[in-house]
C-alpha positions as CSV (number, residue, x, y, z in Angstrom):
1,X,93.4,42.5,36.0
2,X,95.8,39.1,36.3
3,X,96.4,37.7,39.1
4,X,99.5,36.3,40.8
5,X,99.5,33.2,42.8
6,X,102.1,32.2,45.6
7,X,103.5,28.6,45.1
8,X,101.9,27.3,48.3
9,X,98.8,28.8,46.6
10,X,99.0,27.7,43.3
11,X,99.5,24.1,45.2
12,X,96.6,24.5,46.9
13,X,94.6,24.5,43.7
14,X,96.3,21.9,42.5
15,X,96.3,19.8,44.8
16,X,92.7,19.5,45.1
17,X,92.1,19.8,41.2
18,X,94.8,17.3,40.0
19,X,96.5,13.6,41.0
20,X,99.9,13.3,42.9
21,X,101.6,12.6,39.5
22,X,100.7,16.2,38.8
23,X,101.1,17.8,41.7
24,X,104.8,16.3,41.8
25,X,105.4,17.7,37.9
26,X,103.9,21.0,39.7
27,X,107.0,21.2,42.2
28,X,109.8,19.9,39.7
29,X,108.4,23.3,37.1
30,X,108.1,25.4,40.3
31,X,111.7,24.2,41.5
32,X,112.9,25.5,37.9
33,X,111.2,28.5,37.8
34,X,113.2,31.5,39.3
35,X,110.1,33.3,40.3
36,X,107.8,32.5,43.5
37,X,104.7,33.7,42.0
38,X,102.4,32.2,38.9
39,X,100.7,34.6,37.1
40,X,97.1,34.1,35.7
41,X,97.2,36.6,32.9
42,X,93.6,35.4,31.8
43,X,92.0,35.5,35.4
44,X,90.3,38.0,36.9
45,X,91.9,38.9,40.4
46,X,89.0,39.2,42.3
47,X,87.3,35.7,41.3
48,X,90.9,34.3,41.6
49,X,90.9,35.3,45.0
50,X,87.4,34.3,45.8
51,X,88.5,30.8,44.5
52,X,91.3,31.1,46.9
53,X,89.1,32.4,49.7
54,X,87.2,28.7,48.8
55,X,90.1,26.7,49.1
56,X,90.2,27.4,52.4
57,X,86.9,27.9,53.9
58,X,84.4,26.4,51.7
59,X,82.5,29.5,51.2
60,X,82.9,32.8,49.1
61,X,81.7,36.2,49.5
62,X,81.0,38.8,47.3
63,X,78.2,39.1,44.2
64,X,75.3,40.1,46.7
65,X,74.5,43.7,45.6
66,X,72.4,43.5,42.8
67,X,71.0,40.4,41.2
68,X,73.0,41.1,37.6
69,X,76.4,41.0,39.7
70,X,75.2,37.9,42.0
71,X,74.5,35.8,38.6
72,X,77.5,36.6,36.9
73,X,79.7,36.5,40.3
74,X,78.5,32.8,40.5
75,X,78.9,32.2,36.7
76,X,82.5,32.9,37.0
77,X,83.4,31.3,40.4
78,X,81.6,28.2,38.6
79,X,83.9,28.7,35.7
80,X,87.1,28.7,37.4
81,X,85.8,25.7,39.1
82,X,85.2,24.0,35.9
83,X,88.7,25.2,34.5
84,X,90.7,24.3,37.1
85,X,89.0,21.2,38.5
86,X,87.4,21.8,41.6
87,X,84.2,19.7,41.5
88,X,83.4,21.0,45.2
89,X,83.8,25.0,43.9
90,X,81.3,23.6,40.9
91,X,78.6,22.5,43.5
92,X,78.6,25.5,45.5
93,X,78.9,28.0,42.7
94,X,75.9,26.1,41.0
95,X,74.1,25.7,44.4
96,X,74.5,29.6,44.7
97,X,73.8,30.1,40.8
98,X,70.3,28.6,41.1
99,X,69.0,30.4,44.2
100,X,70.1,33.2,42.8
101,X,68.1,33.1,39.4
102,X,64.8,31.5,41.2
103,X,64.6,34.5,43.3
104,X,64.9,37.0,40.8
105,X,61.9,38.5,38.5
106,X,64.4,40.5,36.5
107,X,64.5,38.8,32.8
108,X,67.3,41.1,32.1
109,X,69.8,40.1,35.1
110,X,69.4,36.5,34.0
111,X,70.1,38.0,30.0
112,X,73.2,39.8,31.1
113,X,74.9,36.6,32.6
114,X,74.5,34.4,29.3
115,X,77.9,35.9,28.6
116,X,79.7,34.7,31.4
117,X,78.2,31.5,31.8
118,X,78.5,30.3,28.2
119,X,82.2,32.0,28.0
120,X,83.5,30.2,31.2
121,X,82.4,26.6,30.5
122,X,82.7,24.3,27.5
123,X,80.2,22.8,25.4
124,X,80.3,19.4,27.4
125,X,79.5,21.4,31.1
126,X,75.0,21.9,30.3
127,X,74.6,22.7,34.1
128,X,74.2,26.6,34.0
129,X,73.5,26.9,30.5
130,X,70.2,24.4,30.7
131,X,69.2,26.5,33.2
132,X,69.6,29.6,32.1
133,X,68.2,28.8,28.9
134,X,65.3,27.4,30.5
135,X,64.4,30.5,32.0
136,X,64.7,32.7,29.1
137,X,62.1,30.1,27.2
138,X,60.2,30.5,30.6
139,X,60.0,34.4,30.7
140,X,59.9,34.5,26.7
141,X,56.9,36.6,26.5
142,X,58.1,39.3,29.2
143,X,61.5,39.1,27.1
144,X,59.6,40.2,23.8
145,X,57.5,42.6,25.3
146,X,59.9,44.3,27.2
147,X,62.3,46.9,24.9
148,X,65.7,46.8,26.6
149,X,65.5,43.1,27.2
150,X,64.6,42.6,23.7
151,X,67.3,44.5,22.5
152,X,69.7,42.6,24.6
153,X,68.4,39.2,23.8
154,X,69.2,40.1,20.0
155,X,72.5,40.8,20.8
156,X,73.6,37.7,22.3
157,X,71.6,35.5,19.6
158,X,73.8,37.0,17.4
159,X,77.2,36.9,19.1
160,X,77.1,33.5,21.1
161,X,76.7,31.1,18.5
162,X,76.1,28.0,21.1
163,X,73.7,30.5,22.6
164,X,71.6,30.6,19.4
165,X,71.7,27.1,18.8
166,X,70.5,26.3,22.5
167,X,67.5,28.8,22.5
168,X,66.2,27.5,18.8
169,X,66.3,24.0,19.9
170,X,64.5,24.6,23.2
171,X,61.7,26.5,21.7
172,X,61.7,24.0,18.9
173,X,61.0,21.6,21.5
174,X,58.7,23.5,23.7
175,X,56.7,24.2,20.7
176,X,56.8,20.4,20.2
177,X,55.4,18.9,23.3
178,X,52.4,17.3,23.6
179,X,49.7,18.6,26.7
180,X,50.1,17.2,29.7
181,X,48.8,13.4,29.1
182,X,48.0,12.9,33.1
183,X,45.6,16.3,32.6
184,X,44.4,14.6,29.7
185,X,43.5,11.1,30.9
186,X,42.2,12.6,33.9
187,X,39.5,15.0,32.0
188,X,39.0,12.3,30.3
189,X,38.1,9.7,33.4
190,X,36.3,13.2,34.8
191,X,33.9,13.0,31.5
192,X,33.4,9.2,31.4
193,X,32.2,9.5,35.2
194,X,29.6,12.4,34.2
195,X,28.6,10.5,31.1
196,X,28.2,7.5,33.0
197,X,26.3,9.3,35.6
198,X,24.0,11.6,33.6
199,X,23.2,8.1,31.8
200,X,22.1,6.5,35.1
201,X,20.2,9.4,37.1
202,X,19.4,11.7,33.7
203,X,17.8,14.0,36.3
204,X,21.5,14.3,38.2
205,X,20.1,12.0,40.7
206,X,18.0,14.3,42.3
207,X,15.0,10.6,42.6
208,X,17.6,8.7,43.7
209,X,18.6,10.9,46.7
210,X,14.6,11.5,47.3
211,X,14.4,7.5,47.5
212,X,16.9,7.2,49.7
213,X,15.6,10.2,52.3
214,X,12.0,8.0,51.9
């Protein structure tokens, strides 16, 4: 459903989203215009008016039912943030975005916002969409091996193109990267030390400790 802004609203987004310059080209199109409202044909009314709700408090509600909605709720806010320019609306919806998906299990909630979070930001903006990307590669094998999450996954590898390309180049690179060198170097300190100390006491230095208790 569109949405239809108020001028003192529609200046309240701009004003924190644009320069002076802008705002002042704002009034002089608003002074023109016969109508007191801006429509957002492309908006959906209830993130437009959690945006609003933003504006003025710093906080949003809404998107706390069920983990799917809470993910995509965020997505969106974050979106309009982007769109619009509101770098503070970005941090909080991203802030809000992250708790959200560490505290869920559900590979499937975290499938079913790919959508919105790859629709509402441009190529440039790689804060949701590392992250989201990064738990899919995460939870890969509970993705394959459950059916409906499967199914879904196929879906949006073959409808969101940047999606497909992101996913191949992160496995690519998982599949790439070298063990964990400090792991390595320290099993390998942990063998030297053995060797060195089988070589010393071959008997695990079972006389050395008798010595010592003589």
């Amino acid at each position: 459903m569109a949405k239809s802004l108020n001028v003192i609203e529609y200046l309240c987004v701009r004003n924190l989203s644009s320069s002076l310059q802008h705002v002042q080209v704002d009034l002089k199109l608003l002074q023109q215009s016969r109508s007191s409202k801006i429509n957002l044909p492309d908006e959906n009314s209830c993130h437009v008016e959690q945006m609003l709700r933003f504006l003025y408090r710093q906080t949003y509600t809404g998107g706390e039912q069920d983990k799917l909605r809470d993910l995509y709720h965020h997505a969106s806010l974050y979106g309009l943030g982007d769109k619009y320019g509101i770098p503070p609306l970005c941090k909080y919806a991203a802030t809000r975005f992250h708790d959200a998906i560490q505290s869920t299990s559900d590979a499937t909630a975290i499938l079913n916002c790919v959508r919105a979070v790859y629709g509402s930001t441009p190529d440039s903006n790689r804060v949701l969409r590392d992250r989201v990307i990064s738990e899919i590669t995460q939870r890969s094998s509970a993705v394959a091996t459950n059916e409906s999450s499967n199914k879904l996954l196929l879906r949006l590898i073959q409808d969101v193109d940047q999606f497909r390309e992101d996913l191949v180049q992160a496995l690519l690179s998982r599949c790439a990267t070298p063990p964990d060198q400090d792991k390595v170097e320290k099993g390998v300190q942990t063998t030297d030390s053995e060797a060195a100390r089988s070589t010393q006491f071959p008997d695990g230095g079972n006389q050395e400790k008798k010595r010592r208790l003589e």
